[in-house]
C-alpha positions in Angstrom: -51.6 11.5 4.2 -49.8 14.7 5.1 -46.4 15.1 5.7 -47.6 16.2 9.5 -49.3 13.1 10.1 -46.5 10.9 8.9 -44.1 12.4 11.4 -46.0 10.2 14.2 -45.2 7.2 12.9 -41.7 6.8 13.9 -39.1 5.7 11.0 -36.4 3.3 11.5 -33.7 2.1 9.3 -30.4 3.0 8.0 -29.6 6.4 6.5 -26.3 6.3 4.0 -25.1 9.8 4.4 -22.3 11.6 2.7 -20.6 13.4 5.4 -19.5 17.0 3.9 -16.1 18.2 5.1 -16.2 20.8 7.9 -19.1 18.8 10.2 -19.1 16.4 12.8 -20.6 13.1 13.1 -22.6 14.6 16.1 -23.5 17.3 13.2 -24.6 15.0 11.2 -27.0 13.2 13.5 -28.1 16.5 14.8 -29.2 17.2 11.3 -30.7 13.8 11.0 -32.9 13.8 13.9 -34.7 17.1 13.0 -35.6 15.7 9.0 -36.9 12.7 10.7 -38.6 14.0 13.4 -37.0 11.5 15.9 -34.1 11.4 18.6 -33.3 7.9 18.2 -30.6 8.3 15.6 -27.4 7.2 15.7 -23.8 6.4 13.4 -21.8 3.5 13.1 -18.3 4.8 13.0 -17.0 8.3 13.1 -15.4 10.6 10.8 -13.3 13.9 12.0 -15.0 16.8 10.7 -12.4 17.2 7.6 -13.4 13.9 6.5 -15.8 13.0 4.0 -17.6 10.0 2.8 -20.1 7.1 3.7 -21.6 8.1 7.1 -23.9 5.1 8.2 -26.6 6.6 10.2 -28.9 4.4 12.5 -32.5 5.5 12.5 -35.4 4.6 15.2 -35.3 0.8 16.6 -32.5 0.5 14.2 -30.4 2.5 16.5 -30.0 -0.2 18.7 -27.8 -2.1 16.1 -25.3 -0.2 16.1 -23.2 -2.7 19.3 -23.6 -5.5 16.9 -22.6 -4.4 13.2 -21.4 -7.5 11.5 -19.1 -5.6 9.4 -16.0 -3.5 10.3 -14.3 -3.5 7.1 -14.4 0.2 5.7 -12.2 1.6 2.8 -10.9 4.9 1.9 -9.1 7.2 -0.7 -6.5 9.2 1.6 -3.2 11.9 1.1 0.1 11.4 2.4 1.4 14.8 2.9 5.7 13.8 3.8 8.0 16.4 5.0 6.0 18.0 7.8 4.4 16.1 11.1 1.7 17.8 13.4 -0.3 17.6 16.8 -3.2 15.9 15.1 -1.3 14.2 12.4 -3.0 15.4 9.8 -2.9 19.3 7.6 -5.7 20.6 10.4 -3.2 20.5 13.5 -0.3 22.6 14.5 2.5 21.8 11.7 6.2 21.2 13.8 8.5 24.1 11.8 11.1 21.6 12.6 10.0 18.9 11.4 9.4 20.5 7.7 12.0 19.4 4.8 12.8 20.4 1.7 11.2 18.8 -1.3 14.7 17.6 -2.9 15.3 15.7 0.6 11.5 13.9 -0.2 12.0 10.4 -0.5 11.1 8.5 -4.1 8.3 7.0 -5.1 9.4 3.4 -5.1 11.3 4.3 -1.3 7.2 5.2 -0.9 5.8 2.3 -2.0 8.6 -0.3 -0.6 7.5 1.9 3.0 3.7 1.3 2.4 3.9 -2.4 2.0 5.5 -2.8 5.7 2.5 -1.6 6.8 0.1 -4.2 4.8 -1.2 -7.0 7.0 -1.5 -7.2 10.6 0.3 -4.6 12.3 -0.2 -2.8 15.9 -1.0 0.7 16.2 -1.0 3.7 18.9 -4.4 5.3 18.3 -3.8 9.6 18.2 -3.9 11.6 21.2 -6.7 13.6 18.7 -9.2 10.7 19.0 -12.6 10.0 20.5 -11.3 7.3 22.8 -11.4 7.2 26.1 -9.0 7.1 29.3 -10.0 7.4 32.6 -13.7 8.8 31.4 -12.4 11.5 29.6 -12.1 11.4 25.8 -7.8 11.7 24.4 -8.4 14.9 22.1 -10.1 16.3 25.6 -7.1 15.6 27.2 -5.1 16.7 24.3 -6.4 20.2 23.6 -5.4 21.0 27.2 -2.0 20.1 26.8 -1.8 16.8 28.1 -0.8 13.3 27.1 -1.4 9.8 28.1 0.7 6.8 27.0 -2.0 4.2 24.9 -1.7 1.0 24.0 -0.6 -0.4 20.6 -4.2 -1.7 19.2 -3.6 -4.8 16.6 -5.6 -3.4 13.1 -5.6 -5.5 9.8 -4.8 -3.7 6.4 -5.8 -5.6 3.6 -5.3 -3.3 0.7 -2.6 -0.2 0.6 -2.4 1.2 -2.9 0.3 4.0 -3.1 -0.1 6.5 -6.6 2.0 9.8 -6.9 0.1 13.4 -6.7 0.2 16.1 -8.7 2.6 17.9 -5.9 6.0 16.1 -5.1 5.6 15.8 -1.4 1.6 13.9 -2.1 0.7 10.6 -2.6 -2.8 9.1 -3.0 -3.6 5.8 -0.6 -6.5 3.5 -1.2 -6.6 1.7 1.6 -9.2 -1.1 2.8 -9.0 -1.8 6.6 -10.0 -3.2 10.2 -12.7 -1.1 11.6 -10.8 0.8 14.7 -8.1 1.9 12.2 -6.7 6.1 12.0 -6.0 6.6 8.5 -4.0 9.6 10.5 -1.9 8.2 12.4 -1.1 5.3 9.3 0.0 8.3 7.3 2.3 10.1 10.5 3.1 6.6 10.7 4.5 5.9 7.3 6.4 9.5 7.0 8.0 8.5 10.6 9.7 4.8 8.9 10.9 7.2 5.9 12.1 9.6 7.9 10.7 12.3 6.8 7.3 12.7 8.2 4.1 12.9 7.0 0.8 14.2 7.5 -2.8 13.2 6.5 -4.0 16.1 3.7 -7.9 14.9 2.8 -9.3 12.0 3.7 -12.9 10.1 2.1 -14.4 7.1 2.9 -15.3 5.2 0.1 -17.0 2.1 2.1 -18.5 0.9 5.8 -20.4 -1.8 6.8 -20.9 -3.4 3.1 -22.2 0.3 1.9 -20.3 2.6 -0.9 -20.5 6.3 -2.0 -22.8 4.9 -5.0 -25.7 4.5 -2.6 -25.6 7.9 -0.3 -27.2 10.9 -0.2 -26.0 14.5 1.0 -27.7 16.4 4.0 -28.8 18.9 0.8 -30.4 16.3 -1.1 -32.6 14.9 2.1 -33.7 18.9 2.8 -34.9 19.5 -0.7 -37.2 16.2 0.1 -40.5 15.5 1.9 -41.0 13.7 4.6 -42.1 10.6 2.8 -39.6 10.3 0.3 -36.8 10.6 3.0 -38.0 7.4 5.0 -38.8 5.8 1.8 -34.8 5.8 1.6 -34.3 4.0 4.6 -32.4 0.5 3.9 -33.6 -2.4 6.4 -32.3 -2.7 9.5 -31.6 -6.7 8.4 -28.7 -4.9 5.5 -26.4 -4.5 8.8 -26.5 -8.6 9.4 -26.6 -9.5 5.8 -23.6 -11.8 6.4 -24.5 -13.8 8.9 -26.7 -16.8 8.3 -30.6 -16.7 8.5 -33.3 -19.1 9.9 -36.7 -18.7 9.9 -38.4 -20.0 13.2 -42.1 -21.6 12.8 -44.9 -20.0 14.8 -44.4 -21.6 18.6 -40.2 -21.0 18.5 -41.2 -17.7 16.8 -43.4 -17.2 20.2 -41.2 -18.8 23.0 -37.9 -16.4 20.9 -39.9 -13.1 21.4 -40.7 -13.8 24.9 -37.0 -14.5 25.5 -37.0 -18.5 25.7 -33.8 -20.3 24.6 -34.4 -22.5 21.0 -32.8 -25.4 21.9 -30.9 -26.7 18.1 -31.9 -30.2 18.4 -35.3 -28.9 18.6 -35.0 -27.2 15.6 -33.0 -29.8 13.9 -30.0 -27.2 13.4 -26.7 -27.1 13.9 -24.1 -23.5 14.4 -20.8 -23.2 16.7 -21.2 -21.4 19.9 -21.1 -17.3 19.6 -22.4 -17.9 15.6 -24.8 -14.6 15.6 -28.0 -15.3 13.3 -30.5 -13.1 11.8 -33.6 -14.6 13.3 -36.9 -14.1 11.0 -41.0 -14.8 11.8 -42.5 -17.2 10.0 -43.5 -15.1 7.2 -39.6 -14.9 6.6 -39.3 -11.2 8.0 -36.3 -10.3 10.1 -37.6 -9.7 14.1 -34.3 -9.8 15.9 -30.5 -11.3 16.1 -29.6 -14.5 17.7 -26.7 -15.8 18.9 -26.1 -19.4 20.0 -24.9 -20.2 23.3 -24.2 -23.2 25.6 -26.9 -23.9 28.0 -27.4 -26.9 30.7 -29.4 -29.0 28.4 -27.5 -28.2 25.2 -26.8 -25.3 23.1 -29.6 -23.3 21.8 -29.9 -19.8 20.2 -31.0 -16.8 22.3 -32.4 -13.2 20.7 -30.0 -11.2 22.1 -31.9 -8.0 20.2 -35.0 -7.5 18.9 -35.8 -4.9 15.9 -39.7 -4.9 15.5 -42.3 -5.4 17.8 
């Protein structure tokens, strides 16, 4: 079949981009839609455009996952930059002259390190006036580039790892740091330089893992052009990956029916038992994944309602 003839069947899965420094996200899927010939693409998490790293790109039906990811755990390799702040809190923004010290008046690396480990755990966080969220309708950098400010709320975040290693400049260190989705590597950098003192600044930042996907299994934009049509769908992951956490069930034929025309599946019917809100990946008979499910409380009992379907 030619590659013009494949281009009407529409592709859908998920795309595990590296994101090159110097592009948006929005580049990214720009990019995206043209080598798959569809505008239903779409990302799982942003990166700021000096950011690289695992890019998780929703294509086709798979699009529609994107409310619902299971996982929000992402990890990345960062730099600390201390002795300087700056508008965006990181090396691209406006550097404060004031706030920039001398490398003798850097704190140690064990002052560093005993810093880092306050910030390990569950701790609350003021998301960056240079962020995507929003306030009244209009996005926070928006209001930021045109010289306004809003107060934000602390948002609770959850570090689990925070590994601190000395650079090969005095005023660098290297973070590996695994975290809550939601969390600004940015503003955890300004963040530590503010309890030493000193400052700090984000210098380079890559994202090493997202929803259960590393580096190991991305491509670049560069690779997908030098490919044909075919090949690049063939590298689509199934949309069921997102979910792979969450427990499975496999309806017979009639709950398989009454499910895809949006019946409840009453447990004791199916001889099953899961909590209220438990999400499930809900598969046909065959065993092939059609939709998630979530269980909720109904009249006559709890039961599991599709609350999105993914094929036909």
């Amino acid at each position: 079949m030619s590659e013009c003839a494949t281009t009407f069947s529409e592709p859908s899965g998920i795309l595990l981009i590296d994101k090159p420094s110097g592009m948006t996200s929005h580049d990214v899927v720009g990019r995206v839609r043209r080598l798959y010939a569809t505008r239903r693409v779409g990302h799982t998490g942003t990166l700021d455009p000096m950011a690289t790293g695992v890019l998780v790109v929703l294509i086709g039906r798979a699009a529609k996952a994107s409310e619902y990811i299971a996982h929000d755990e992402k990890s990345y390799d960062a730099i600390l930059r201390l002795g300087m702040t700056s508008d965006t809190e990181d090396t691209t923004g406006i550097i404060d002259p004031a706030s920039v010290c001398d490398v003798q008046a850097l704190p140690s690396l064990p002052e560093v390190l005993a810093a880092a480990e306050q910030f390990k755990g569950c701790i609350a966080q003021i998301p960056p006036m240079y962020s995507a969220l929003k306030v009244g309708g209009q996005k926070l950098c928006d209001i930021a580039r045109k010289g306004g400010t809003v107060v934000r709320e602390a948002r609770d975040i959850f570090i689990s790892r925070l590994d601190v290693s000395p650079s090969k400049f005095p005023s660098d260190f290297s973070l590996s740091v695994t975290c809550s989705g939601g969390t600004y590597i940015r503003t955890l950098c300004a963040d530590i330089g503010a309890s030493l003192g000193c400052g700090g600044v984000m210098a380079s930042l890559r994202r090493t893992a997202a929803c259960g996907f590393s580096l190991s299994q991305c491509y670049t934009l560069s690779d997908l052009e030098r490919m044909d049509h075919a090949t690049r769908v063939s590298l689509l992951l199934p949309t069921e990956d997102l979910f792979a956490t969450l427990p499975a069930i496999t309806l017979p034929a009639f709950f398989h029916t009454l499910c895809r025309n949006g019946c409840e599946l009453y447990l004791k019917k199916l001889g099953v038992h899961y909590e209220v809100g438990q999400k499930l990946r809900l598969c046909a008979p065959d065993g092939s994944f059609f939709a998630l499910g979530e269980v909720r409380a109904f009249e006559s009992g709890n039961a599991i309602k599709a609350i999105k379907l993914f094929t036909l």
